[in-house]
N, C-alpha and C positions, 0 to 999 in steps of 0.2 A: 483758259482761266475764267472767260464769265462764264461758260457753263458750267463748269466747277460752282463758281459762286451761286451762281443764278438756283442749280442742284443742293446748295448748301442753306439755300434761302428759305429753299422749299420744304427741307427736312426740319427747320425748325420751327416754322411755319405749321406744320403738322404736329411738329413735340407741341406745340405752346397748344395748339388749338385741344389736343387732347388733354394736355393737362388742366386745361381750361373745363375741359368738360368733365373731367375727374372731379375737379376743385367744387361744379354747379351739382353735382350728383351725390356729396359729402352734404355741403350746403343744406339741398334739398332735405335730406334725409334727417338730418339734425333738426331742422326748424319744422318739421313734423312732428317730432316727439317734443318741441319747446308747446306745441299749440294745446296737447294733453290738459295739461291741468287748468285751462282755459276753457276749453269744451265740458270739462267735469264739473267744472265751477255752474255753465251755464247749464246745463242737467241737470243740478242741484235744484238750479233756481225755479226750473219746470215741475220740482217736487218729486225727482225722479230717485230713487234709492241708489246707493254704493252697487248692491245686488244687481240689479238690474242695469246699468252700467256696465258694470265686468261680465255679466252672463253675455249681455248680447253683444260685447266687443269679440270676446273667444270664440262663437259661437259662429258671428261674421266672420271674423278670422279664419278659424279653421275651414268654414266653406271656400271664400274666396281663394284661400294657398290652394286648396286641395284641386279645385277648378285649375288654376294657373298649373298648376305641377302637371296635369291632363292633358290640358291643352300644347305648353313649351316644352312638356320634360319627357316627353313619353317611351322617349326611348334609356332613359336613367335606369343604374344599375341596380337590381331589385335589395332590399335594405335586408340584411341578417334579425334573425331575431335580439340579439346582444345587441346590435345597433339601434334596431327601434325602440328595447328597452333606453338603453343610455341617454338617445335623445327624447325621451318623454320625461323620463327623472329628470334632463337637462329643464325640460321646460314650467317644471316646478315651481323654481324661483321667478322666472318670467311671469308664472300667472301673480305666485304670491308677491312679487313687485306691485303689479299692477293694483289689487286688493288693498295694500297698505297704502301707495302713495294717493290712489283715490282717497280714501277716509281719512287722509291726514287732510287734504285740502278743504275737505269739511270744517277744521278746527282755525286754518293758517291761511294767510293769502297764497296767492298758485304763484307771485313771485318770490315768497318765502320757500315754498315749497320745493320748486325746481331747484334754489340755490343748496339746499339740504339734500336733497339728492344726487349732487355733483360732488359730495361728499364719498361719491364710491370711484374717487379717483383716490386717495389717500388711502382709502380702505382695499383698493387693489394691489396697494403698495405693501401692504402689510401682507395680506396673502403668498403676494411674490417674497419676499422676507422669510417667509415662515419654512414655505416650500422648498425655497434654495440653500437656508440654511444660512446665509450672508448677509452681514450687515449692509444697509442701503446706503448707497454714496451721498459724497454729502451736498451733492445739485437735488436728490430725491427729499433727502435731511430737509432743505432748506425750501421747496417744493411743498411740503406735510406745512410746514410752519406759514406758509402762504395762502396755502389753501383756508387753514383754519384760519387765522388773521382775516383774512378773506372774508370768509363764510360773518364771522363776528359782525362784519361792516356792513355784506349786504342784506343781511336779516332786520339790522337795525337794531341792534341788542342795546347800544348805548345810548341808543335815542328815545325808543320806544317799549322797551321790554315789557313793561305791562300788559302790550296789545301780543303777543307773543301765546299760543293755547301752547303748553305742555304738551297734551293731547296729541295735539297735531306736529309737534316737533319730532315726539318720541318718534310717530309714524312715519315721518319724511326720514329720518333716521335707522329704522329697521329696515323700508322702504331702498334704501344706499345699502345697506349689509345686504340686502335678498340680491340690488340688482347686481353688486361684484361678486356674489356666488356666481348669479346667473352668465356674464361675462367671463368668470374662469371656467363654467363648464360649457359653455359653445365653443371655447376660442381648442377643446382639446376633442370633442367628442364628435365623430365621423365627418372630418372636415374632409375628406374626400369627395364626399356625395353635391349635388346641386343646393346651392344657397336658398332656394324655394323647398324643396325638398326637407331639408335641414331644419325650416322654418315650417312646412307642416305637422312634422312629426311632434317639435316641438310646443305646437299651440295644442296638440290634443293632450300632452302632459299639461298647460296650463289651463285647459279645459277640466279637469279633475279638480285641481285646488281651486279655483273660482267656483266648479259646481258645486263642492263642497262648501266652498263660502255662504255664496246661494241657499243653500238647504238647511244650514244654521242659522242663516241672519234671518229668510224671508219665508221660503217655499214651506220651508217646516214645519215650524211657530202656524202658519196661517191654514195651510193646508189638510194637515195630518196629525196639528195641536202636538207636535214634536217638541217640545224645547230643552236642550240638552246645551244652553250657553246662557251668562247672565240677560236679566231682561231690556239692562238699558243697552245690547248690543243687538236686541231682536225688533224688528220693520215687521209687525203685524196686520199687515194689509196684505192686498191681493197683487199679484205680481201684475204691471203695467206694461204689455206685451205692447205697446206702442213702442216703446224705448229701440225698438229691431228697426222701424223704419226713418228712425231722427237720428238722435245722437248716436247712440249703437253703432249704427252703419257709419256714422261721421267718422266717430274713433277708432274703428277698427279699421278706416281705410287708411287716416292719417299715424295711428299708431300701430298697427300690427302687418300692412300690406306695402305702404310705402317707403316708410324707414328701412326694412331688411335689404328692399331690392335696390334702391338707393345708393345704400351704405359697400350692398357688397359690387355694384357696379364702377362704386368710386374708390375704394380703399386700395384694389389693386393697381388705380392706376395712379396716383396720390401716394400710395406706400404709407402705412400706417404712423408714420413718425409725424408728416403733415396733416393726414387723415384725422388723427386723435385730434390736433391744434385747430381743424378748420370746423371740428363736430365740435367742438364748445362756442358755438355762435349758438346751440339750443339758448344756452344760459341766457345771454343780453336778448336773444330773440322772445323768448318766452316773458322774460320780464315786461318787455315792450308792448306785447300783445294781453297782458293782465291790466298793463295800465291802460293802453286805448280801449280795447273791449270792455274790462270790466270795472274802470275806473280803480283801480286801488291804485294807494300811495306812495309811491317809489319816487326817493327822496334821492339828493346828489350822493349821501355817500353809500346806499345800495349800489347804486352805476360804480363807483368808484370800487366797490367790496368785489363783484363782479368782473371789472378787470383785473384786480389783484387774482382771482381765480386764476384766470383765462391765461395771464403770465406765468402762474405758475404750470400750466397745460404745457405750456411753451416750453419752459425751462425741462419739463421732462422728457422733451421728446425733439429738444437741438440738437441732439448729438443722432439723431437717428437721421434726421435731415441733413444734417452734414455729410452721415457716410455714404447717404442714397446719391450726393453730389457730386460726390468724389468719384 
């Protein structure tokens, strides 16, 4: 019998510590992508353009996977051409996320910002709706209504709405539609392959639309006296290749290298039902770090609109935790 016990002590002793480390590896990778629109905010303030920003995040990006894929993956199964198309179209919306929710933050604070872009949980709900063909139950029903409720409180719509850019809403907004495209086309397209793999294929599809970005907004206008977009959307200066050894490299580490690996190191062992509950700590994380870094005002019933989110995260994804229990 104590060996029995003593053997019984020690196996859960191992469950807890690993799910511990599952639990710090979600964590991790969430509050990575909360620090985003904190770092763009402070790039801004160096006078650094949207352009340049996203050029050299993708850019860092795509080097760094490509490296890591080299080094750990080497022996990975060589990718079809149908698959490297599908994960470069997947990485579309990942680049044009990144494009919009940067230039919303130009208009909106970065703890407005993030909470507008948590917005593509509701928006993923609708997707799942559309695709299945079935009406959403009514924990999801009542899930939608929380979120929004939510969203209202921590923007501060009733307090403050003047201080509120359109501008910048809109973009936090299309921002949420780009990233639940992006989220429904990883979670189907060659999830066979290596999660780094996965992840470099897909930063050279979001290397296109940012380079494109790029060549409209900056490189064009300046370079090649291109201009093929209104003027107040064109940065007629010379592109400021420092941005590769500061922020660039900041954001690409914390937003394109460490979140994937994170995410897919903890999700498996977490199970997605917690997973999804324990990755909305971006939200109160990123608020938190807008207010101590960049001094903005985040008022009690932001915090309060922000939980109202996070319970509704909860609410859709109890029953998954329940039957992982079971």
């Amino acid at each position: 019998m104590i060996n029995q016990s003593g053997s019984l002590e020690v196996h859960d002793s191992s469950r807890f510590n690993n799910l511990l480390s599952g639990v710090l590896f979600v964590a991790l990778g969430s509050s990575s992508y909360g620090m985003l629109s904190t770092f763009v905010k402070l790039a801004y303030k160096q006078n650094f353009t949207t352009a340049e920003v996203t050029v050299s995040q993708v850019i860092w990006g795509a080097l760094i996977l490509t490296i890591m894929n080299g080094l750990f993956n080497k022996n990975a199964k060589k990718l079809t051409t149908i698959e490297t198309r599908q994960l470069m179209i997947a990485g579309i919306p990942v680049g044009l996320t990144s494009v919009l929710y940067y230039l919303s933050v130009k208009y909106i604070d970065a703890s407005v910002a993030v909470v507008l872009l948590m917005q593509s949980v509701w928006m993923g709900i609708v997707v799942e709706t559309i695709r299945s063909k079935r009406a959403p139950g009514i924990d999801k029903v009542l899930a939608v209504a929380m979120i929004l409720f939510g969203t209202l409180m921590a923007t501060n719509v009733f307090g403050a709405s003047h201080n509120l850019d359109m501008r910048g809403v809109v973009l936090a907004v299309l921002a949420a539609m780009s990233f639940s495209w992006a989220l429904a086309s990883t979670q189907s397209v060659a999830s066979h392959l290596h999660p780094i793999k996965r992840s470099q294929i897909m930063m050279y599809g979001a290397c296109i639309v940012v380079g494109l970005f790029g060549f409209l907004t900056q490189l064009g206008p300046y370079y090649l006296n291109v201009r093929l977009i209104g003027e107040e959307f064109i940065r007629n200066q010379p592109f400021n290749f420092s941005i590769f050894m500061s922020y660039g490299l900041i954001i690409a580490i914390f937003g394109t290298v460490i979140p994937p690996i994170m995410l897919n190191k903890g999700f498996p062992i977490v199970g997605v039902g917690l997973g999804s509950i324990i990755s909305a700590v971006e939200l109160p994380f990123a608020m938190t770090i807008s207010f101590l870094v960049l001094n903005e005002s985040v008022v009690s019933t932001q915090w309060l609109g922000a939980m109202v989110i996070i319970m509704a995260i909860v609410l859709l994804n109890y029953k998954m935790i329940l039957r992982s229990d079971c």
